[in-house]
N, C-alpha and C positions, 0 to 999 in steps of 0.2 A: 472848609466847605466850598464846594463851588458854584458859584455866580447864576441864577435861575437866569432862566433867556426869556429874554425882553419878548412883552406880549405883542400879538400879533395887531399890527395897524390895523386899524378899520377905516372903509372906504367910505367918503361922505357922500352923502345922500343929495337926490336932485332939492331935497327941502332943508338942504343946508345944517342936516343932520348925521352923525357921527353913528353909523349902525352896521353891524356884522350884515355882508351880501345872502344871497338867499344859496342854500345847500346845492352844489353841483354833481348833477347823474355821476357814479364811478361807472367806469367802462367794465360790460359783462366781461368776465376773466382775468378780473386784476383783483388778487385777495380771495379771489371766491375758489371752488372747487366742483365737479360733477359728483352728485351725490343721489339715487335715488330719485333723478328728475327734479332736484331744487336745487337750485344755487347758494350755496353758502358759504359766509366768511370763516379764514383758514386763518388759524395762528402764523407769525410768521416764523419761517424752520420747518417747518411741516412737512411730509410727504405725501404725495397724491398719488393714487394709485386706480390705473383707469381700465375697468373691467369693461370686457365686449362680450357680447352673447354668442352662444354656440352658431344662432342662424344667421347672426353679419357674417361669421366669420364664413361659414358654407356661404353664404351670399358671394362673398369677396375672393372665393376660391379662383374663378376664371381669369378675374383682374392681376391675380397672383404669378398666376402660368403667364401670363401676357407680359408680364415685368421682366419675369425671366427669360421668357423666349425673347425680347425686346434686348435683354442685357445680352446675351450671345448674339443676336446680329448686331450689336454696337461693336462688339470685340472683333468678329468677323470684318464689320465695316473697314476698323481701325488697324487689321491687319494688311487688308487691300491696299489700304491709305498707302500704308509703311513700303509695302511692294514695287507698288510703281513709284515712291518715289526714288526709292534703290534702282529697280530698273532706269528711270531715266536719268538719275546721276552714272549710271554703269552706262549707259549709251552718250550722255555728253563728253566724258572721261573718255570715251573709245576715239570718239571723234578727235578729240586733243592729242591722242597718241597717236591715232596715223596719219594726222599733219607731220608731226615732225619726225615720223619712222618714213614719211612721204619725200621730209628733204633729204634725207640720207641717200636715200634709195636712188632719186631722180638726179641729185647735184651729187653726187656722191659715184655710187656703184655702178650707175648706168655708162656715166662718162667715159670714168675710169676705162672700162669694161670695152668702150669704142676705142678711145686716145691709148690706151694697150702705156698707158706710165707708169702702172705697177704691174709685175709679172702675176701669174694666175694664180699660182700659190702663193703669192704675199696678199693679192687681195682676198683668196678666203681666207687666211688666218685671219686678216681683221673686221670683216665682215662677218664672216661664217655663213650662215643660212637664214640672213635678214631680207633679205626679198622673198625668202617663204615664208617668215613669220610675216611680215606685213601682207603679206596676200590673203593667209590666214585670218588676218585681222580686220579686211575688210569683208569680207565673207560673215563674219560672226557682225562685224556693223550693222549686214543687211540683215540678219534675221533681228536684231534686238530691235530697229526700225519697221519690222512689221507685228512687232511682238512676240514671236516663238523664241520665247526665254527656253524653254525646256530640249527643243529641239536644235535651236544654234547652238548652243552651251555644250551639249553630248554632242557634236559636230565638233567644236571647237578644241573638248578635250582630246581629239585623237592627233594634236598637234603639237602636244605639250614636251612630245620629244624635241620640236626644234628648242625648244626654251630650254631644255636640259644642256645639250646641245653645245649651244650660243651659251649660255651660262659658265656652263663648265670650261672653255674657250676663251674668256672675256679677261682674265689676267695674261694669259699670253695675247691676244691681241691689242691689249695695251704695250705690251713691252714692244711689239712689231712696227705699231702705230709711231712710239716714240726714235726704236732705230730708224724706220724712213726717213722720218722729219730731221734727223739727223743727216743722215746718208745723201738721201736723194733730194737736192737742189727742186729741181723740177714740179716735185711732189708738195714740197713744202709751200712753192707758190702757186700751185695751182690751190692747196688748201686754204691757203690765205684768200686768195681773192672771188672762192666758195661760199667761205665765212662770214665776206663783207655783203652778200648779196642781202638785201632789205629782209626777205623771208625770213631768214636766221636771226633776226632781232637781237645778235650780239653773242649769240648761243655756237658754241663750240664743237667740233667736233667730238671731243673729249666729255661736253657733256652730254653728248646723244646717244652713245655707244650702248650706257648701263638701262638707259631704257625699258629695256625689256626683263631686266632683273626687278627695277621697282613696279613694273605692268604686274610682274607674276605674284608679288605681295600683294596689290590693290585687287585683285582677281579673287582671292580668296578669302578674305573682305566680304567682297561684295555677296560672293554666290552664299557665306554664312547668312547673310541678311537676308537675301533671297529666299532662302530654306529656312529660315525660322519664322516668315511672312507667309507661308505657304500651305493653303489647306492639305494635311498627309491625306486625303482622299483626291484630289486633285493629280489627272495623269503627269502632270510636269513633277511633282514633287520626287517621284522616285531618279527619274532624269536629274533634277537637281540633285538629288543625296551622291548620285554617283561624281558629275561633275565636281561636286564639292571635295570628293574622294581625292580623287586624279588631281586634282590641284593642289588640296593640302600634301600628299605623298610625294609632287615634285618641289613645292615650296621648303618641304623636311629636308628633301634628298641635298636642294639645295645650298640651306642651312648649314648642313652637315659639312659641304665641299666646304664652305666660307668658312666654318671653325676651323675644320681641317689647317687653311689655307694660313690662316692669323697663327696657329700653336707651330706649323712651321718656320714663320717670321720670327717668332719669339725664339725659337730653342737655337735658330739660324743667329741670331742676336748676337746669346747668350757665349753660343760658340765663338762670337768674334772677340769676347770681354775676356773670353781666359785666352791666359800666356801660354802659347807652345797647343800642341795636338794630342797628348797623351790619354785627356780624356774626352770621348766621343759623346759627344752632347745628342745631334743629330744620330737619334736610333727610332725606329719604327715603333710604335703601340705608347709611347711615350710623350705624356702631355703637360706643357708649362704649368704650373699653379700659382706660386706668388713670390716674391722677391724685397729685402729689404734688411735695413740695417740690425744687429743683433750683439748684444756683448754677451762670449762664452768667458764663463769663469771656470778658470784651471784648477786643477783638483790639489795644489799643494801653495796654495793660500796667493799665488803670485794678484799682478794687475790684470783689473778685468781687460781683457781685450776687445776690441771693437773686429767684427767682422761682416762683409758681405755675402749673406745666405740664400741660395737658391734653393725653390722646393718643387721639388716636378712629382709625378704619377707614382715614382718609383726609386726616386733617389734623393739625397739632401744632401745639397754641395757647401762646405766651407771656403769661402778664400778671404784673400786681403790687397788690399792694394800694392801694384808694385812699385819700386821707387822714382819718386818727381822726376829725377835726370837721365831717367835709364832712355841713351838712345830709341831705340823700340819698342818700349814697354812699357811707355811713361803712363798710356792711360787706359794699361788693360791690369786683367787680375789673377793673382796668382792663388791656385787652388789650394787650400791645406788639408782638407778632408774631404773624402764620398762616401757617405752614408746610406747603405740600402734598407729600404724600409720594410720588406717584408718580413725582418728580425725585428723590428723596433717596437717600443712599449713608450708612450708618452702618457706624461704623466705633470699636473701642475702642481706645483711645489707651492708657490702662493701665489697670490692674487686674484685670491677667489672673494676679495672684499671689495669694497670701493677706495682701499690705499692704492697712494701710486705705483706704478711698475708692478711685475710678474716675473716668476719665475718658472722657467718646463724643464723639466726631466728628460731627455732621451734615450734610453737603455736599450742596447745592444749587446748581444754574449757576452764580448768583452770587452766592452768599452759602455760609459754612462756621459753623456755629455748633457750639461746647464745649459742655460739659455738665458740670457737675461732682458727686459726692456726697461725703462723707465715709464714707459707709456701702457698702463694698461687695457687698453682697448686695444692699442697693437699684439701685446704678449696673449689676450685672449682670442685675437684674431687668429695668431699663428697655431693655438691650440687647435682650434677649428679647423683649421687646414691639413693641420699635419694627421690628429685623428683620422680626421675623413679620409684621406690619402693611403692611410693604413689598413682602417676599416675593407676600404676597397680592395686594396691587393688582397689579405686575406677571406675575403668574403669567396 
């Protein structure tokens, strides 16, 4: 049984007497409920259920609209809010950029341009058309400083070919950049002692170049913000839809060059790793995919082999390494298979479990080649790939 609970002390009295105190008021709405105009005690557990009459509620109709028209210009407010504070992060951000598109231009292009120390065609290649991007850029300064978002913005996109431009340009003018510094004595110290001047706060020329490629991400950014803060009844908003256009469509076109540019690097690589030239890595419409160690097992029970397997757009390259002492060739790779993939059927053999390793199928006309990992998240990676790979040629 358990233990009843100790009675409740009683308070002694001014007369030195031991007596329960006098009942204290409960507070209206504690236990009680609205019932019929009386107050009454509610079990506890209960539900209360609180009825209004048809004329509060026609009474309360006006207060109703007032809430809601209130809750839309709260939204309304709070978009304003969101607006200007994009606009004025996009106008100090602007300011930031043509300080240092400022030192280029002034310790930089101007000089150059007088002291004639690089010829006229080595200076546009590494410049290009940055004194009219930055001209540009102060132009769009002054309207975001008087607030004509909508009108400097569609001014501003009709200059977005230099950025294409200067973009497009900005890996060869890095290589140009670096043959001078090599070549020309004169150039290298005249940069140096450019460099040192206080403005540049240690900041290189090498790193002010790209500039205008991280400007042209932060641009399209901003003007989403912009237009999604933006009453669609408001004349600037269509201004902005378009700006936002022109931006995102050179940000893409962009994009596009820089893949471009890396799957060249790669397949360039790739062709340096195999032995001899027989096969042409570097071919057109053809894109790297993935790279990595792989054991093919031979179809007449021998040791599994270990091999270095490349997979591109369109083809699946076998090799192996060549030997440790080979004068030339010590640390490239010699091809044993090329695989084209617009015949091929891939197919997982296992490791369709949570057991170690995997095994794929690769079937071709006439030929079926294994694959093997120990690692299954590898062997189901490569399934991924290779599929897909497939799927696309044949699609």
């Amino acid at each position: 049984m358990l233990p009843r609970p100790a009675p409740r002390r009683r308070q002694p009295s001014r007369h030195g007497r031991d007596r329960p105190g006098p009942p204290r008021e409960r507070p209206p709405g504690r236990g009680r409920h609205l019932n019929a105009g009386r107050w009454q005690r509610r079990p506890a557990g209960s539900v209360t259920f609180l009825c209004i009459s048809p004329e509060v509620v026609m009474s309360d109709l006006p207060l109703l609209f007032m809430a809601g028209a209130n809750t839309v210009e709260e939204q309304r407010a709070r978009w304003e809010r969101k607006r200007s504070r994009t606009a004025k992060e996009l106008l100090e951000t602007e300011h930031r950029y043509l300080e240092q598109l400022d030192l280029v231009v002034t310790f930089f292009v101007t000089i150059l341009k007088a002291k004639g120390t690089l010829k006229p065609a080595v200076l546009e290649t590494i410049f290009g058309p940055l004194e009219s991007i930055c001209s540009a850029s102060h132009v769009l300064a002054l309207h975001l400083e008087r607030g004509n978002l909508g009108p400097g913005l569609e001014n501003f996109c009709q200059n977005l070919e230099l950025y294409a431009h200067y973009i497009e340009n900005l890996e060869q003018a890095n290589k140009t950049l670096k043959e001078q510094l090599r070549k020309n004595k004169s150039f290298r110290r005249f940069k140096k002692l450019q460099e040192a001047r206080p403005q540049f706060q240690g900041r290189r020329l090498e790193d002010l170049l790209p500039l205008p490629l991280q400007r042209l991400h932060q641009y399209k950014h901003f003007l989403r913000d912009l237009l999604e803060n933006t009453n669609p009844d408001s004349p600037e908003y269509q201004k902005l839809a378009k700006a936002v256009k022109s931006v995102s469509e050179v940000s893409q076109w962009v994009q596009d060059i820089i893949h471009k540019r890396e799957n060249s690097l790669q397949l360039l690589r790739v062709q340096k790793l195999l032995k001899g030239k027989k096969i042409q890595i570097l071919t057109a419409g053809r894109w790297y995919v993935r790279e990595g160690w792989l054991l093919v097992v031979p179809s007449k029970g021998e040791e599994l082999k270990p091999r270095m397997c490349f997979l591109f757009s369109d083809i699946f390259i076998s090799t192996k390494p060549c030997h440790p002492l080979h004068p030339l060739n010590s640390n490239k790779l010699a091809c044993q298979a090329v695989y084209p993939l617009h015949q091929c059927v891939v197919d997982k053999v296992f490791g369709h479990t949570k057991s170690q390793g995997g095994l794929l199928s690769l079937s071709f006309p006439h030929k079926t080649l294994l694959l093997m990992s120990s690692d299954q998240q590898d062997i189901n990676d490569w399934y991924q790939s290779l599929a897909a790979a497939v799927r696309q040629l044949k699609a």
